[in-house]
Structure formats: structure tokens, C-alpha cells
N, C-alpha and C positions, 0 to 999 in steps of 0.2 A: 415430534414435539411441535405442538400447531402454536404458534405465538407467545407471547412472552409472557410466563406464569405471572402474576401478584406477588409482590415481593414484599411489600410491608406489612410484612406479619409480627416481626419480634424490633426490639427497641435495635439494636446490632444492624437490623435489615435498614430500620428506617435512618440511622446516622450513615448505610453506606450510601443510601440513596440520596443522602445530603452532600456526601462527597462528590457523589457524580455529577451532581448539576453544578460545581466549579471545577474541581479536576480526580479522577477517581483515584485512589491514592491504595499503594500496596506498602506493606510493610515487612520487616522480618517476625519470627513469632517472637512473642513475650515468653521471658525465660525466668525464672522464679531465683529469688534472690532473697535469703535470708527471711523467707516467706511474704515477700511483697513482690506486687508485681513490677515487674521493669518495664517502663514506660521507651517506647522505641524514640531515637533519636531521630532528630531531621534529617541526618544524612543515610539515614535508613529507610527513606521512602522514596520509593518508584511513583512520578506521577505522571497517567495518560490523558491529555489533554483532549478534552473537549468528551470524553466518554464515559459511558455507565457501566455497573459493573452488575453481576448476580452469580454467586455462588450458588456451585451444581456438585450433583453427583455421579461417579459411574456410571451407575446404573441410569441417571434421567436421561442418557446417551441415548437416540436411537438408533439402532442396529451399531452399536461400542462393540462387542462381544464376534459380528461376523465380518468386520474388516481383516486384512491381511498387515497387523499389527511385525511382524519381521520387515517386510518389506516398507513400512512407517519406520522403523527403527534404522536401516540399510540409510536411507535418508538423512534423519536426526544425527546419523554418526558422520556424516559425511561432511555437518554443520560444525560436528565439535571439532576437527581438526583445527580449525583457522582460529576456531573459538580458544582453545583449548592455549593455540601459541599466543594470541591477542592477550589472555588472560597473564601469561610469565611474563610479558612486557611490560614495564615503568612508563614507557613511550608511547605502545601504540595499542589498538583495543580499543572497545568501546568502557565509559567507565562508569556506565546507566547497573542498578543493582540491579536489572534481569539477566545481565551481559554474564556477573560474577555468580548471581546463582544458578545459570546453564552451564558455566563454566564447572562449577562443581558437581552437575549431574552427566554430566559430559566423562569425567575422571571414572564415576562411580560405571557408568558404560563399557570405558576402556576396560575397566579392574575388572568388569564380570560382565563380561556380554552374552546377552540371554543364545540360547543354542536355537528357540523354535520359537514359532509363533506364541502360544501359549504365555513364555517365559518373556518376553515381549511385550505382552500386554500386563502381565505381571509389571516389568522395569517403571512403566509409564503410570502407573495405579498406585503404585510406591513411591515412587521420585514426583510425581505431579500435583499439584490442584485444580478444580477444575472454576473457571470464571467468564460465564458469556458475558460476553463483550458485544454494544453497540452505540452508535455516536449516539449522542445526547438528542432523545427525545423520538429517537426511531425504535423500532419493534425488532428491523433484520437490515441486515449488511448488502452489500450490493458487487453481484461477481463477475468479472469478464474473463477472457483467455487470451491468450497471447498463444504464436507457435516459431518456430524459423524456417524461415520460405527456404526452398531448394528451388533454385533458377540456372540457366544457363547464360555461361557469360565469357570472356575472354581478358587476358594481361593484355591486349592491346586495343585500339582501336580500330575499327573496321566499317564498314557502309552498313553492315549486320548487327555487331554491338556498338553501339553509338551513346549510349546514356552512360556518365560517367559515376563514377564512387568514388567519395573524397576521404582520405585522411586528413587527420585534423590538420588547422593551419596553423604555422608557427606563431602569427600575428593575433592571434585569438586567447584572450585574456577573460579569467573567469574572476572576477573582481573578490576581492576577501578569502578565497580561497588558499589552502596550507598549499605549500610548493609540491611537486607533485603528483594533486588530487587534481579534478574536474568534476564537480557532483555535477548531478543531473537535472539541480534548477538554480535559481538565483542568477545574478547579474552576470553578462557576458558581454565583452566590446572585443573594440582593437583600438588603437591609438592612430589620428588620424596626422598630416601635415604640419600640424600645430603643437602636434604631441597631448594633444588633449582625447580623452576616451571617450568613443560615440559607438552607437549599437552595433553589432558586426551584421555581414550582408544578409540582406532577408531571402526569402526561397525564389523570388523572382529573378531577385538579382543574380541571384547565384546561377538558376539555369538558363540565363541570358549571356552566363560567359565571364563575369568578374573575374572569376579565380584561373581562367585560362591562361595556361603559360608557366603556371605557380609548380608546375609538378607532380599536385597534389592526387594524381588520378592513381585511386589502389586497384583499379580494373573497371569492365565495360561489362555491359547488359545490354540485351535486344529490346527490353521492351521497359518504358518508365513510369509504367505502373507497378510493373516489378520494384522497383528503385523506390518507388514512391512508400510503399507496402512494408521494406525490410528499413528504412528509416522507423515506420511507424513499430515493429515487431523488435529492433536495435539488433536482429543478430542473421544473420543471412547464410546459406551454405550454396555457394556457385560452382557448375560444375564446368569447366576450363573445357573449352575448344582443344586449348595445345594439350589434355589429358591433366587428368587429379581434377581435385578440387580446392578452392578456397574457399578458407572459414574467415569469416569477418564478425566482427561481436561493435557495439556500440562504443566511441572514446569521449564524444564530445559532442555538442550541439552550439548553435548559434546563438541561445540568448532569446529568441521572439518564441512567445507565445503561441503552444499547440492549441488548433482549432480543428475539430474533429468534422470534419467535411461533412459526413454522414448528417450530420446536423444543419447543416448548408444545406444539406437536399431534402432534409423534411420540412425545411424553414421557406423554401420556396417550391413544397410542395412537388417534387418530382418524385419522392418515393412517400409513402403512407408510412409514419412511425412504426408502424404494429410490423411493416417488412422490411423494414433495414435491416439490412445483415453486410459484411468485405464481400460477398460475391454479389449482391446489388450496386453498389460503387461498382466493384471491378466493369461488372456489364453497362454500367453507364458512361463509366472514360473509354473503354476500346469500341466504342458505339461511335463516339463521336472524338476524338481525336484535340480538338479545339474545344471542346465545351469540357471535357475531361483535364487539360493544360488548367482551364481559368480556375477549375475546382480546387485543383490540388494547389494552387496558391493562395487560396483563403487561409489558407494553413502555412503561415509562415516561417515556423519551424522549421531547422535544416539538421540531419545528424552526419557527423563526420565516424568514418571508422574506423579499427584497426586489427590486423591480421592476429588470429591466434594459435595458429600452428596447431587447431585441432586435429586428430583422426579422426577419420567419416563414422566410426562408429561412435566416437562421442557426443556426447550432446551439448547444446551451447552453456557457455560462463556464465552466471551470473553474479550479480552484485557483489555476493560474498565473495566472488573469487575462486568458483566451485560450478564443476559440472551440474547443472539440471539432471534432474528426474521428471519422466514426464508424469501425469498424472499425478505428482507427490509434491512439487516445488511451488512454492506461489510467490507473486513480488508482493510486497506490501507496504506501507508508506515508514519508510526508515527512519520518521523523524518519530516515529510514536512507538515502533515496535525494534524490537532487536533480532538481529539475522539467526537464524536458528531457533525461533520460537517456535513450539510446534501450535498447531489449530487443528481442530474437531471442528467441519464444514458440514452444515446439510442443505441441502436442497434439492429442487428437482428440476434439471439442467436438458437442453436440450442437445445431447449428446447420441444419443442411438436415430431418432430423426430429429426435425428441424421444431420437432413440438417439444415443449418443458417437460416431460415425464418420465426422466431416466432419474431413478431416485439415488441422489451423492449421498454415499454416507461414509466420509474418507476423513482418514488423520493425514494433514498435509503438513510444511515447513517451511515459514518464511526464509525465501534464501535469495530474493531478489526484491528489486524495487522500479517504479516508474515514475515520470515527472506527472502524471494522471493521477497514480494511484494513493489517493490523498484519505485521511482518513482512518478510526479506530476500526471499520469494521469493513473494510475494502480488500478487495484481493485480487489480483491476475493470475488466472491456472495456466499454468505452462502444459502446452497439451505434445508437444513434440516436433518433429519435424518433418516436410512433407503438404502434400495435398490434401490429406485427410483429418490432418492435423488442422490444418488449413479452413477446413469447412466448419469442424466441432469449435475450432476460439472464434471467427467468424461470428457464428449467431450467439454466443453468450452476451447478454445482457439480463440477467436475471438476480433477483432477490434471494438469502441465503443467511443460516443461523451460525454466528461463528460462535466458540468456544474455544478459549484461549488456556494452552496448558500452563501452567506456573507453576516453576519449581514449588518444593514444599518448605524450600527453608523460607519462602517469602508467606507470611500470611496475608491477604488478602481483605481480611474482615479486621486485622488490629489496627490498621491507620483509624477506622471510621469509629472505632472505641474511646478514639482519645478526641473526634471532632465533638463540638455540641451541636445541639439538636437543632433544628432549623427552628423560625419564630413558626407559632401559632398560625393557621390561616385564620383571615381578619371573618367577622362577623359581616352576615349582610347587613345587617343594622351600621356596622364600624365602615360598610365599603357605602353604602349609601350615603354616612353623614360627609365622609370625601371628595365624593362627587356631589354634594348639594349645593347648591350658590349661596355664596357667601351673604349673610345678614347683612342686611342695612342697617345702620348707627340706630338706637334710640332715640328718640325725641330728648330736649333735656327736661327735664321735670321740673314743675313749678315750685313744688317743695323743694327743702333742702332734704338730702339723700345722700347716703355712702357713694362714694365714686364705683363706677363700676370697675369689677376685676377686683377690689381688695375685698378682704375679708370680715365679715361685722364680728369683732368680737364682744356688744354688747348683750 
């Protein structure tokens, strides 16, 4: 599917497209009553800010038909567990109506889960809608990868591992936040002398030594680009000197503002945009040592971590609280979408070499999130773990069509039935007389004359 079809065609199209330019609005379906139609209630609409919407079908999928539709579903199920407890809770759960109608195709999964591929693709054709989704005013989405680095490191310190790994610190306060929680953006301090709340330490500070002494150290690395790298990916797998390994996953950040280095180094010019890729950085901090240090604190952002007692064949947590899938998981910006949505991705990714032309054509599942990853039509593909992993999220930076599955109990086109129609575009005659300078007064006339602006009713 080359770019985004013409969508106002029928009166339906053009009120949802009036939707999207303030916020695209989803609804439950209209249900017939007494032979009139029911008009959905306000607390019956899901709205995605700042996005457009365009109802699809099946069939307008490309290559829908040769994904491995089980192995998409092995995933989505793995969504509705947390989904499924968040929903029987009064307390806790998300309480957005995409949350409640996952929640109910989540059930219908449990009750009959397809045996094969085939019945799979069946579940999803049945239980879904189909509605591309992109911010307002763009054509396609924009996709990166993420992976979790496998390093070498040690529980102790040594003249070998020397770069340290912080768990959070106790003094680190995420402002407005419910007891318990730390999202992954908004205000962060600590309380200082005074007892007054000021930013918590920035990355310079930090690896000049502030926090030594504190305890805070969950283990040592050889080398601090490693360190630099699994901050930036939030989940790390180190494989221990004294034997095993630790898993570490993301708890907590400092509060400053990520600044994507790479961007530093196109801005003065040390790598050409069109080559930036993490193994161009990488070869530019272990080149120079010093010039590689000033880099990585343009990026003030610091992340704190904390142990999860994975096994090595696991793969890392994410957001949801749920093992990754590699090729199937994507983070996505959690203030717009809901964990366990699934998405229909196409593009063509620079995955088999470093060129764009491995053609995606994959159902994946929001089941993570980043403080980057902002956005109706954004995604971070979690590619795995490892080196190779490593090389494929590395160079994504690429363009891509998302399509967002919606349960079917939500209709999608009945919010914009009930919007009205947007005003008329103005006439060039009507935008000319608005922009024309304003008349000068008349003369007043010698005669006597009707006052101007009233009306002669003789």
C-alpha cells in the first residue's frame, strides 16, 4: 500500500476526518432500540489525541494472509493475562474503553483459542477492526528498535570493571506520582538541606562520583559505553565474572531531559545524517576516550536499575510487566495507546543489510513503552538480545504504515456520525476581502444622507 488512500469520499469519511483534526474519537456501535438509533454516550468514547484515523479492510493488508498469524496471537495472549486481571479489579487497570474491550476479546481467546495459524487469523478478522492510524497531518509513522545488550561485568569492583550500575536511590522522588509507581517521564527531584525539592543529579554529576558511598552500586562493567548504551535500551543482560548472569530491566531515571547524542554528532557535523547508525557512535567514544566522556553528557539523562531474577532464556520485561517477544513486541507511547493493542506494521526496514529493503509485513503488540517514544503513530521494535540484535535496532530509523487493530465492540466511524460537519472552505473572493486593507472613512457629503450602516427604509 504506497501512501495514504483519499479518504473523503462518503459524508461518514468526511465527519471522521473532521474528527481527527481535534481528536479522533472511537465509539461503541449503535444498538437499535425500539427502532431508533442509540446515540453513544460521552463516556463511551475513546479519544486519541492529536491523530487521524481511516477505516480499512482485510483485505487492503499487504501480505495480511502470509504472516505467521499463531505466532501474532502466542503474543496478544501473553498481553491479556495482566489485561484480563487489571480488568476484575475496582482498583487497578487501565479504565480507557480500549483497555475494557481488549479485555473482553482477551476472554473470548481464553474460551477458544485458535489450534493453527489459519484459525488465528480467523480470531483476529472476527474480534477486530481495522483503522490506520497517523499523527495529524503526516502520511506514515516513524520506527526505531531497541534490543538488550549482553555485556560482561562483575558484583564487585575491580581495576577491569570499574563503571558502575546504579539502583534507584532512596532520595529520588518522582513528583505527583501514586505510591509505588515511577513512570518514565515527568518531574523528578530530591529534597535538598532546606527540604525544598530541586532536580536530582544530572549524568555528569553523577559519574564524577555524587552518589559514592550511597551503596547504590547493583554491579560493575569494563567498558562505559556499554553502560552508557543499556541506560539508553533500559534492560541489560551481564554476564558475571564470579559465573551466571544478571538481568537488570529499567526502575527509574533522574528527571533531565534525554538528548540523543547521535544528534550532537550530526549537528557538528562529525557523522553525515544519511550514516548515523549505535555502531557509529559506539566507533566514535572508543576512538577517543575524552571526546566520547563530553558526548555522552550532552545527554543528561541518567537511568537507575533493578534486578529481575530473569533466566537467560528469558527475554527482557516490559512495561506491561511481561516478557518480550522479539520481533512481535513494540513500546509505544502509553499515554495514547493501551498495552496489549495489537498493530499491522509495514514497511521496509533495514534488517537483512544496513539498506531499507527487507519488506515488514508483521502484526505486532504494544506491550512496552519509552520516554522517546511519543506519539499516535510511533513504535520501538524490540529486536532481541545480543549482538545481532544489536546491529538490526542500531540502524532503524525509518518511515512505516501503522494499522491499529480495534476490538469490534468499539466502532470507530460512530463517534464522527454524531460530530457536525466542519465549516465550508472560504471562497477566494471571501479570503481576499480579509486580507484586503481596510477602507478609508468616506468623505462626509455635502448633502443631507442616510447615516452610513443603517438601512433606508424609504
Amino acid at each position: 500500500m504506497a501512501g495514504l488512500r483519499p479518504f473523503l469520499t462518503t459524508l461518514a469519511a468526511t465527519a471522521l476526518a473532521f474528527v481527527a483534526l481535534a481528536q479522533v474519537a472511537d465509539a461503541k456501535p449503535r444498538k437499535a432500540h425500539h427502532g431508533k438509533a442509540h446515540h453513544s454516550k460521552p463516556s463511551d468514547v475513546l479519544t486519541i489525541s492529536g491523530a487521524q484515523l481511516e477505516p480499512l479492510a482485510f483485505g487492503q493488508l499487504d501480505g495480511w494472509a502470509d504472516d505467521d498469524h499463531q505466532a501474532a496471537f502466542a503474543t496478544f495472549m501473553a498481553s491479556c493475562r495482566p489485561i484480563m486481571r487489571g480488568a476484575k479489579s475496582k482498583t487497578k487497570g487501565d479504565k480507557r474503553l480500549m483497555y475494557r474491550a481488549l479485555a473482553g476479546v482477551c476472554h473470548k481467546a481464553v474460551d477458544d483459542p485458535p489450534k493453527d495459524g489459519a484459525a488465528a487469523r480467523k480470531f483476529f478478522e472476527e474480534h477486530f477492526r481495522l483503522v490506520r492510524i497517523n499523527k495529524l497531518g503526516d502520511r506514515e509513522g516513524f520506527i526505531t528498535g531497541y534490543y538488550e545488550p549482553i555485556v560482561e561485568g562483575s558484583l564487585h569492583p575491580s581495576s577491569v570493571y570499574h563503571v558502575p550500575l546504579y539502583k534507584r536511590p532512596p532520595d529520588l522522588i518522582a513528583i505527583g506520582a501514586k505510591p509505588g509507581t515511577f513512570p518514565n517521564n515527568g518531574k523528578v527531584g530530591r529534597k535538598n538541606g532546606d527540604n525544598e525539592v530541586v532536580p536530582y543529579w544530572e549524568r555528569t554529576e553523577i559519574e564524577n562520583g555524587i552518589l559514592d558511598g550511597e551503596k547504590l552500586e547493583i554491579g560493575w562493567l569494563k567498558d562505559p559505553v556499554d553502560a552508557f548504551f543499556a541506560q539508553i535500551q533500559g534492560s541489560l543482560r551481564v554476564n558475571l565474572a564470579e559465573g551466571g548472569a544478571l538481568r537488570l530491566n529499567y526502575d527509574a531515571h533522574n528527571g533531565h531531559p534525554y538528548t540523543p547524542v547521535g544528534r550532537v554528532m550530526i549537528e557538528r557535523k562529525q557523522v553525515p545524517r544519511e550514516q548515523m547508525s549505535m555502531d557509529r557512535i559506539r566507533e566514535f567514544m572508543h576512538a577517543d576516550q575524552d571526546a566520547g566522556r563530553e558526548l555522552r553528557r550532552h545527554n543528561k539523562s541518567f537511568v537507575f536499575f533493578r534486578a529481575t531474577g530473569l533466566k537467560d532464556d528469558q527475554e527482557a520485561i516490559g512495561a506491561q510487566g511481561i516478557p518480550l517477544t522479539a520481533r512481535r513486541s513494540i513500546a509505544v507511547d502509553r499515554h495514547l495507546h493501551v498495552y496489549g493493542t495489537p498493530f499491522w506494521i509495514e514497511a521496509e526496514l533495514p534488517i537483512a543489510t544496513e539498506k531499507s529493503e527487507t519488506k515488514f509485513r508483521h502484526l505486532m503488540v504494544a506491550q512496552d513503552t519509552g520516554s522517546a517514544i511519543l506519539g499516535p503513530a510511533r513504535a520501538d521494535f524490540y529486536y532481541g538480545a545480543g549482538d545481532e540484535a544489536a546491529k538490526i535496532a542500531g540502524r532503524h530509523k525509518n518511515p512505516g504504515r501503522f494499522v491499529m487493530l480495534v476490538p469490534s465492540a468499539i466502532d470507530p466511524v460512530a463517534a464522527a456520525r454524531e460530530v457536525p460537519l466542519p465549516r465550508s472552505r472560504p471562497s477566494a473572493k471571501e479570503i481576499a476581502a480579509y486580507h484586503a486593507p481596510e477602507a478609508k472613512p468616506a468623505e462626509k457629503p455635502k448633502a443631507k444622507a442616510h447615516p452610513r450602516g443603517k438601512r433606508h427604509d424609504g
